[in-house]
N, CA, C and O atoms as a CHARMM CRD file, in Angstrom:
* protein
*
  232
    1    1 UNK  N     -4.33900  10.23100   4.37000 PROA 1      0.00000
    2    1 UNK  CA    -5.15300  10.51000   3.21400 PROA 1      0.00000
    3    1 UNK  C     -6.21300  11.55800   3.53900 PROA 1      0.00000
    4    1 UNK  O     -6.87800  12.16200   2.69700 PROA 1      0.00000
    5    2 UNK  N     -6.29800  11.71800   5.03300 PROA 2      0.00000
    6    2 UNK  CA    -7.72100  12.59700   5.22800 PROA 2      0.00000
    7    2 UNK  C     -7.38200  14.26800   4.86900 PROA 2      0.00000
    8    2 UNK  O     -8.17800  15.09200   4.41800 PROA 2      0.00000
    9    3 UNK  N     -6.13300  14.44400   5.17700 PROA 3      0.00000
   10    3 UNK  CA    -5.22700  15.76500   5.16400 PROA 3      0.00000
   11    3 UNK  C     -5.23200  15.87700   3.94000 PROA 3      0.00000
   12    3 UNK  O     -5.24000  17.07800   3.66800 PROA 3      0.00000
   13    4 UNK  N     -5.23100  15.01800   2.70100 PROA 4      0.00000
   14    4 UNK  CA    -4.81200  15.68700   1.26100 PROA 4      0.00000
   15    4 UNK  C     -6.18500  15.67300   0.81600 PROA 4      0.00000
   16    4 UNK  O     -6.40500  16.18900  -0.28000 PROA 4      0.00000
   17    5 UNK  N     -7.50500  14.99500   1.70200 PROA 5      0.00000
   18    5 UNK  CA    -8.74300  14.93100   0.76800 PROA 5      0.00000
   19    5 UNK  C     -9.09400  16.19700   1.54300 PROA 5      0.00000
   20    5 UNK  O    -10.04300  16.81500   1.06200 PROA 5      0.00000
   21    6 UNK  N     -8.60200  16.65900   2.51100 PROA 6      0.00000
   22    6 UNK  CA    -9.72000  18.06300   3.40900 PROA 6      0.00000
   23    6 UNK  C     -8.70700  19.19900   2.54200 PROA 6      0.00000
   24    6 UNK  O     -9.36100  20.22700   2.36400 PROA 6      0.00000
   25    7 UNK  N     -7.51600  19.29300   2.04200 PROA 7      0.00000
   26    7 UNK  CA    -6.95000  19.97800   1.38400 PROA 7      0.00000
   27    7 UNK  C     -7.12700  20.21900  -0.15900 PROA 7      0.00000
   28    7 UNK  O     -6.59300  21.04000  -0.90500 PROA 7      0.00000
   29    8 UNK  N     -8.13600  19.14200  -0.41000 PROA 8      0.00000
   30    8 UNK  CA    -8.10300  19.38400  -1.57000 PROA 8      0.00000
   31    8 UNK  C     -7.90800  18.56100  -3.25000 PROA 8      0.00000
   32    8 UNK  O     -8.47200  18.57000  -4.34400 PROA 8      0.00000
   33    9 UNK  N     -6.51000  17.77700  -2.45000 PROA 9      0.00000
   34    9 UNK  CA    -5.45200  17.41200  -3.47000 PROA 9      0.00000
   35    9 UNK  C     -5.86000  16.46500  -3.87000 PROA 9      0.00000
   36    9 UNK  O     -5.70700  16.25600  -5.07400 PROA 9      0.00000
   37   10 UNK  N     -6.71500  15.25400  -2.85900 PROA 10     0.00000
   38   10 UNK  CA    -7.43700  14.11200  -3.45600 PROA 10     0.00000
   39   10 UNK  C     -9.25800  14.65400  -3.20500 PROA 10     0.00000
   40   10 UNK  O     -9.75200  15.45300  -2.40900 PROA 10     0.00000
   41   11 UNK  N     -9.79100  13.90200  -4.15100 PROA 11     0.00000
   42   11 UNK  CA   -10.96500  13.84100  -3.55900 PROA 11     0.00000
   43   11 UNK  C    -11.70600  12.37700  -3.82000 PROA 11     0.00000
   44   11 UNK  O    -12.68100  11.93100  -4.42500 PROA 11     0.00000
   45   12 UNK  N    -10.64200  11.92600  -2.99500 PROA 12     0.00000
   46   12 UNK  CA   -11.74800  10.19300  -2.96400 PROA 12     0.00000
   47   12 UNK  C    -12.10700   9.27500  -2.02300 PROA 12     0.00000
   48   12 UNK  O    -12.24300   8.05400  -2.10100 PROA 12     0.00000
   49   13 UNK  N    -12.26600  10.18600  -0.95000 PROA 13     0.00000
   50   13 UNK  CA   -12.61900   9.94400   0.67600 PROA 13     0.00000
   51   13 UNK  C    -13.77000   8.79400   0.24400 PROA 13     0.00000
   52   13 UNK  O    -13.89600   7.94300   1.12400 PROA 13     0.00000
   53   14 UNK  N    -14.56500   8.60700  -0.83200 PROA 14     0.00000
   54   14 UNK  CA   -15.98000   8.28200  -0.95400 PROA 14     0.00000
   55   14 UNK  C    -15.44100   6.69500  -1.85000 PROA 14     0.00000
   56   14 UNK  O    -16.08600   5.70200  -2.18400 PROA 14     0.00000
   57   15 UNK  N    -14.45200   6.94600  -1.95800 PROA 15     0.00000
   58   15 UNK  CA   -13.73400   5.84800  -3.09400 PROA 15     0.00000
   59   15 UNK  C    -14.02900   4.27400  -2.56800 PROA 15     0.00000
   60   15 UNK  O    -14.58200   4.28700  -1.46800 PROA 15     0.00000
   61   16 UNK  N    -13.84700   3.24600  -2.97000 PROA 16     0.00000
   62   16 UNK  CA   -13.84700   2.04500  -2.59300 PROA 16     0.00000
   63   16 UNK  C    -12.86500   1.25400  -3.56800 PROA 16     0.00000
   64   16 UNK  O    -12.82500   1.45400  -4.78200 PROA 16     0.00000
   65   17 UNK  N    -11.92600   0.15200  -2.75200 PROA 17     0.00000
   66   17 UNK  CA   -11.76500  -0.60700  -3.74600 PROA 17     0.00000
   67   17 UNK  C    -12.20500  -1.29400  -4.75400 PROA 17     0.00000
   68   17 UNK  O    -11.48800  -1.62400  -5.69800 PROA 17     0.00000
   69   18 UNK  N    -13.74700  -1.64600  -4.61800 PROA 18     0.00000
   70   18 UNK  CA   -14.46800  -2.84500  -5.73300 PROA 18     0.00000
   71   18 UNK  C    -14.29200  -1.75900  -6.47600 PROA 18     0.00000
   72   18 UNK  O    -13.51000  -1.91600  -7.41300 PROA 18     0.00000
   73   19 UNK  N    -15.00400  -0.19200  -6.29900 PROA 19     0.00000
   74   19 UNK  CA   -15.14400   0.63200  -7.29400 PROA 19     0.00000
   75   19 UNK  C    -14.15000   1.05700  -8.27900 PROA 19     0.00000
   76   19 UNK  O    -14.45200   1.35100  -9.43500 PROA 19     0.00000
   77   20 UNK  N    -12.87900   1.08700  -7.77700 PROA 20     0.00000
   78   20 UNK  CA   -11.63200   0.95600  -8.75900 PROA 20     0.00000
   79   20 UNK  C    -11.57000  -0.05200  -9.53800 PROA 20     0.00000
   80   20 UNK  O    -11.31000   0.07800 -10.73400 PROA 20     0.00000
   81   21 UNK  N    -11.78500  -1.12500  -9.00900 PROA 21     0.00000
   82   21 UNK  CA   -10.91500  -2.11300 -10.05400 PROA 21     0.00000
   83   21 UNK  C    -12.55800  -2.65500 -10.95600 PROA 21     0.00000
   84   21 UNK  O    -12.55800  -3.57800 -11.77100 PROA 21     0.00000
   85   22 UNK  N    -13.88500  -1.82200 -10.56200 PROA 22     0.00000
   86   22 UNK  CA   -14.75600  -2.11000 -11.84500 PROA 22     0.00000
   87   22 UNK  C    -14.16300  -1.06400 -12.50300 PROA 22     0.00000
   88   22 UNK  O    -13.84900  -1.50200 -13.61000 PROA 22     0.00000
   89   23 UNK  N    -13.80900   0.20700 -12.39600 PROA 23     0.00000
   90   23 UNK  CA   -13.38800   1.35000 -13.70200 PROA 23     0.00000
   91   23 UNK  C    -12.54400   0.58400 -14.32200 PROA 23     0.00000
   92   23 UNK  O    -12.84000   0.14200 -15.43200 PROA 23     0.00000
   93   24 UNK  N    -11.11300   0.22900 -13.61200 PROA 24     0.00000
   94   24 UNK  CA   -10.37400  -0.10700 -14.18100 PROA 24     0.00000
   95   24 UNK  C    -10.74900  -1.55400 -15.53000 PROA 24     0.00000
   96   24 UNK  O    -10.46400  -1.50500 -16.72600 PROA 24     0.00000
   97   25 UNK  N    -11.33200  -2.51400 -14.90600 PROA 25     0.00000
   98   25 UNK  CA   -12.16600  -3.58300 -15.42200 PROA 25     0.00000
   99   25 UNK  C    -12.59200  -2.84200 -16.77700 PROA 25     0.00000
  100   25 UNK  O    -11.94000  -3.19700 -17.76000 PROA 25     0.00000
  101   26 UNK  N    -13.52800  -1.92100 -16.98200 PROA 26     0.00000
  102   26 UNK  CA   -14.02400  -1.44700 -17.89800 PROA 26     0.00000
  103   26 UNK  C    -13.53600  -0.84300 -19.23100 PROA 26     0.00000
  104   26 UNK  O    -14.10300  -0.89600 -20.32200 PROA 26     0.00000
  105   27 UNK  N    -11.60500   0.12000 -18.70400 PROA 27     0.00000
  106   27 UNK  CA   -11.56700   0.68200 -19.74500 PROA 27     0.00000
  107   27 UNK  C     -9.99800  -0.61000 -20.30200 PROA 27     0.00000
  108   27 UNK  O     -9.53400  -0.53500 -21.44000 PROA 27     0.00000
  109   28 UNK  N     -9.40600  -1.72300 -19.17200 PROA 28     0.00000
  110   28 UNK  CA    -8.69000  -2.74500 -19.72300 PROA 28     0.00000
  111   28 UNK  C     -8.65100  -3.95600 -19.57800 PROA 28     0.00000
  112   28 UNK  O     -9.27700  -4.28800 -18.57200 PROA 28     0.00000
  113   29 UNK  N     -8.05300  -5.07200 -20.29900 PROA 29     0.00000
  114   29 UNK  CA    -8.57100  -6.46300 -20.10600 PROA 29     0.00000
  115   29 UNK  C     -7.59500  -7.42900 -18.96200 PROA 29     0.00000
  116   29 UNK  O     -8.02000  -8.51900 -18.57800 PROA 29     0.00000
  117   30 UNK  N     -6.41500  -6.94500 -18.54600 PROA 30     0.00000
  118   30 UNK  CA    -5.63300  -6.84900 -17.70700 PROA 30     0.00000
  119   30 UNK  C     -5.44600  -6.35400 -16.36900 PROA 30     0.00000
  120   30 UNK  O     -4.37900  -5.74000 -16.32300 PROA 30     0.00000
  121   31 UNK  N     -5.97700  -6.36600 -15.37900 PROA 31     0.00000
  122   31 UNK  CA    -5.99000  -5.60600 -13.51600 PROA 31     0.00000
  123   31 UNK  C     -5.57100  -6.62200 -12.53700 PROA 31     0.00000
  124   31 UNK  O     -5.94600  -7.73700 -12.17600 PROA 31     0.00000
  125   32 UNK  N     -4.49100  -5.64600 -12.21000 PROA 32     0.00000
  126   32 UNK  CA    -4.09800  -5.98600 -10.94700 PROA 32     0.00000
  127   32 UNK  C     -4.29900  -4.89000  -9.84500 PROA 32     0.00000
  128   32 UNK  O     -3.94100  -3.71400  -9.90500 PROA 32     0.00000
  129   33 UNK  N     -4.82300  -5.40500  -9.02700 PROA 33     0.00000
  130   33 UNK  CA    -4.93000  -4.14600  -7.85300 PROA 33     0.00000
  131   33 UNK  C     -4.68600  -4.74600  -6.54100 PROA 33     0.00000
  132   33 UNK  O     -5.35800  -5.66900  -6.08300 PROA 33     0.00000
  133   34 UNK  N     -3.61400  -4.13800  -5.90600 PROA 34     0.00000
  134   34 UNK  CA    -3.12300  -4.24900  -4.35700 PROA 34     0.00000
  135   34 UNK  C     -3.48200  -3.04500  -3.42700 PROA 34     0.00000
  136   34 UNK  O     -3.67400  -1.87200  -3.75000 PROA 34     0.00000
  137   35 UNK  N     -3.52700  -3.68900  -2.06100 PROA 35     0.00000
  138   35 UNK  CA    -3.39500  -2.40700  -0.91000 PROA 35     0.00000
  139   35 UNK  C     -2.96700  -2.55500  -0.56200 PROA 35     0.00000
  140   35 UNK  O     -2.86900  -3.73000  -0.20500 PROA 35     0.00000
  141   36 UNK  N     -1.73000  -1.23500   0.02000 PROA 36     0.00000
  142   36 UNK  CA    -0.93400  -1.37100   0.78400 PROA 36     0.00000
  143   36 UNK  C     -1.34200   0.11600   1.49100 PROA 36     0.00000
  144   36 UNK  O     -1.17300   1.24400   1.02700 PROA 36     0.00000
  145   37 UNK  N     -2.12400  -0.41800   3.17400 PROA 37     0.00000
  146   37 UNK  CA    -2.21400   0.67900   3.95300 PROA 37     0.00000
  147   37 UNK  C     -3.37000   1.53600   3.07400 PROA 37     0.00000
  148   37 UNK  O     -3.60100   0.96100   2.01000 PROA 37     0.00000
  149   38 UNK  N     -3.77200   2.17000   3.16900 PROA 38     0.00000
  150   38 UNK  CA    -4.53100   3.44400   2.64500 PROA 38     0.00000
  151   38 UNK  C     -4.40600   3.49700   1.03700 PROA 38     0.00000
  152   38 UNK  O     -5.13500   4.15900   0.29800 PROA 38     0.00000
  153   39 UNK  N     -3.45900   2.76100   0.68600 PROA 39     0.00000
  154   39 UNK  CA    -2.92400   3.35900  -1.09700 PROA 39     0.00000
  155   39 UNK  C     -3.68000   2.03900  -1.87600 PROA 39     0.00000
  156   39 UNK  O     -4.02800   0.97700  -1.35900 PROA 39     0.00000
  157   40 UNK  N     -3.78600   2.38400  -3.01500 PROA 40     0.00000
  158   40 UNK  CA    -4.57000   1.18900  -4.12400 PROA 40     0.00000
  159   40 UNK  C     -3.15200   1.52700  -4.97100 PROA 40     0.00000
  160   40 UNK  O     -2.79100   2.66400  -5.27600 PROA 40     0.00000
  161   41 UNK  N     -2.46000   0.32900  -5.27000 PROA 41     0.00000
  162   41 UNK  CA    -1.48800   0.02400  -5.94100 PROA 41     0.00000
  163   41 UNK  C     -1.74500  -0.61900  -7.55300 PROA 41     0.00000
  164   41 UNK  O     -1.57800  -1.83200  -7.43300 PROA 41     0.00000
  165   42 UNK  N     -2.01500  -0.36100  -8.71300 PROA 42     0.00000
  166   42 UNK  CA    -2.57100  -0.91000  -9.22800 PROA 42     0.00000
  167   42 UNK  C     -1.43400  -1.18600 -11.23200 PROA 42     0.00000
  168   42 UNK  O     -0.48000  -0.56600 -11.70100 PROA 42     0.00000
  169   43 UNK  N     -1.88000  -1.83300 -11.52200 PROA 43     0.00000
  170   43 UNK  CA    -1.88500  -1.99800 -13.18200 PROA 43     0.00000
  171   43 UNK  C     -2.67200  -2.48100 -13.84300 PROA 43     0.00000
  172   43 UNK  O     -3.67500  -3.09000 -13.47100 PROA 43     0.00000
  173   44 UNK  N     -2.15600  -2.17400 -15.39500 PROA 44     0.00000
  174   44 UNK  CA    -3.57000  -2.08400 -16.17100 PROA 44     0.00000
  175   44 UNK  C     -3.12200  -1.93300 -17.63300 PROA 44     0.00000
  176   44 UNK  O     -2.65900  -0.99300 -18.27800 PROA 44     0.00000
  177   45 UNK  N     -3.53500  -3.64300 -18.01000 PROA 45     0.00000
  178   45 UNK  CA    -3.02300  -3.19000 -19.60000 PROA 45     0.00000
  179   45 UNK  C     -3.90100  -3.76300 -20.68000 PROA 45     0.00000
  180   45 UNK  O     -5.11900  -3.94200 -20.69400 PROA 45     0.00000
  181   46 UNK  N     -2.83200  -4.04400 -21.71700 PROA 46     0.00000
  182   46 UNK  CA    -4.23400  -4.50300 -23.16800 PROA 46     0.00000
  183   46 UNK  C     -5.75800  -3.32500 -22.63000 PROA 46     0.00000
  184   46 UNK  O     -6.61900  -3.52500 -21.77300 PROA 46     0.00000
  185   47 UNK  N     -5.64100  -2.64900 -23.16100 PROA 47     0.00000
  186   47 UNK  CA    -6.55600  -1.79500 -23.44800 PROA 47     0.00000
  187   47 UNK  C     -8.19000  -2.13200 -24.06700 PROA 47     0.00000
  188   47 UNK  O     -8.37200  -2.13600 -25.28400 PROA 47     0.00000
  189   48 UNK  N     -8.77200  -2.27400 -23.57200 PROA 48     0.00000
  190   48 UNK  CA   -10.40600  -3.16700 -24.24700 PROA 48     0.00000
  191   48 UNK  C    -10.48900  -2.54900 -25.50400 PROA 48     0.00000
  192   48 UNK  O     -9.85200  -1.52100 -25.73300 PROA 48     0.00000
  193   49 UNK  N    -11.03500  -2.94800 -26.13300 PROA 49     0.00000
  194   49 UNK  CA   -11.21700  -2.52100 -27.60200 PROA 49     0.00000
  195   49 UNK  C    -12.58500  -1.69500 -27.19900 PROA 49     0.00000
  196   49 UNK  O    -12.83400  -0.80500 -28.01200 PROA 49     0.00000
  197   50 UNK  N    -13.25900  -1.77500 -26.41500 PROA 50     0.00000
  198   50 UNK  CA   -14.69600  -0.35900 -26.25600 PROA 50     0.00000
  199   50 UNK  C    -13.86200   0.80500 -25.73200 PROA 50     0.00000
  200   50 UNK  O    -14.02300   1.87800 -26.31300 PROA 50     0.00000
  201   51 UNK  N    -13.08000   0.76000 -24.82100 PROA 51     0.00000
  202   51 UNK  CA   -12.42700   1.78200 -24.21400 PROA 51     0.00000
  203   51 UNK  C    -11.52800   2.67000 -25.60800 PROA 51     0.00000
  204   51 UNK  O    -11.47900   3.87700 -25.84300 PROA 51     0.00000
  205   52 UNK  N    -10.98300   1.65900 -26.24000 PROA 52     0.00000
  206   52 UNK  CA   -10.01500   2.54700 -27.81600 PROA 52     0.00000
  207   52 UNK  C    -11.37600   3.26700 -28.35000 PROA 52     0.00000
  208   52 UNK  O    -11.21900   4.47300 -28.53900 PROA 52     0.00000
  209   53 UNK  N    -12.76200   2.73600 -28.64900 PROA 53     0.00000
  210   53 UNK  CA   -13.87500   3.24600 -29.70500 PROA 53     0.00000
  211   53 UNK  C    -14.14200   3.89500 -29.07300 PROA 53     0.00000
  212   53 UNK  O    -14.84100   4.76500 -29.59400 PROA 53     0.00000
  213   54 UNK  N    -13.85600   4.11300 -27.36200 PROA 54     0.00000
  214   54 UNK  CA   -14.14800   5.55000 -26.82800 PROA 54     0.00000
  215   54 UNK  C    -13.66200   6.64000 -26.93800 PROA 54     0.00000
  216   54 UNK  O    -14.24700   7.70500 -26.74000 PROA 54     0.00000
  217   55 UNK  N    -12.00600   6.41900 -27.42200 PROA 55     0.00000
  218   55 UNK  CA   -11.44700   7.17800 -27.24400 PROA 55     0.00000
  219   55 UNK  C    -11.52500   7.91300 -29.02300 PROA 55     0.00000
  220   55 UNK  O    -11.84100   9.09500 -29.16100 PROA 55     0.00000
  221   56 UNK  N    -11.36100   7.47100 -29.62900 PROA 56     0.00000
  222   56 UNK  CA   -11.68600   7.38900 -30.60700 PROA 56     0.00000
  223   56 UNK  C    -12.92400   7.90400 -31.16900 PROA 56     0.00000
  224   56 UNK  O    -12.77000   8.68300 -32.11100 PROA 56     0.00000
  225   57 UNK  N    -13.91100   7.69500 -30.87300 PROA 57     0.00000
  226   57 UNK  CA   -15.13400   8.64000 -30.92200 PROA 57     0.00000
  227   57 UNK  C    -14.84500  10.25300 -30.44700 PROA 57     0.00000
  228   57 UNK  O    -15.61900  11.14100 -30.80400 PROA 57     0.00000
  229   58 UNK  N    -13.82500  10.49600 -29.72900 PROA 58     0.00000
  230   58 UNK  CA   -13.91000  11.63500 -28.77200 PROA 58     0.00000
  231   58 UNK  C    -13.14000  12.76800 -29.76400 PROA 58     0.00000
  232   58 UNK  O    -12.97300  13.92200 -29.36900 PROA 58     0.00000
């Protein structure tokens, strides 16, 4: 992962798991999140109804 964040391609050297799965938490009512090795494996469904009035506002 360090090769694709010094390249560029990612930039989430700074990332954390809690911090994913609060985004995720936020925009659905459904999370699952796994690690496997370096990777955050995740899903994400039913959509929160603030996250639709976000989108929706936009």
């Amino acid at each position: 992962m360090r090769v694709y964040n010094r390249k560029g391609i990612f930039s989430n050297g700074q990332d954390s798991l809690s911090d994913l799965k609060t985004m995720l938490h936020q925009h659905f009512r459904e999370v699952d999140v796994s690690l496997q090795g370096t990777l955050a494996l995740f899903t994400a469904r039913d959509k929160s109804a603030d996250a639709a009035q976000d989108i929706d506002e936009n």
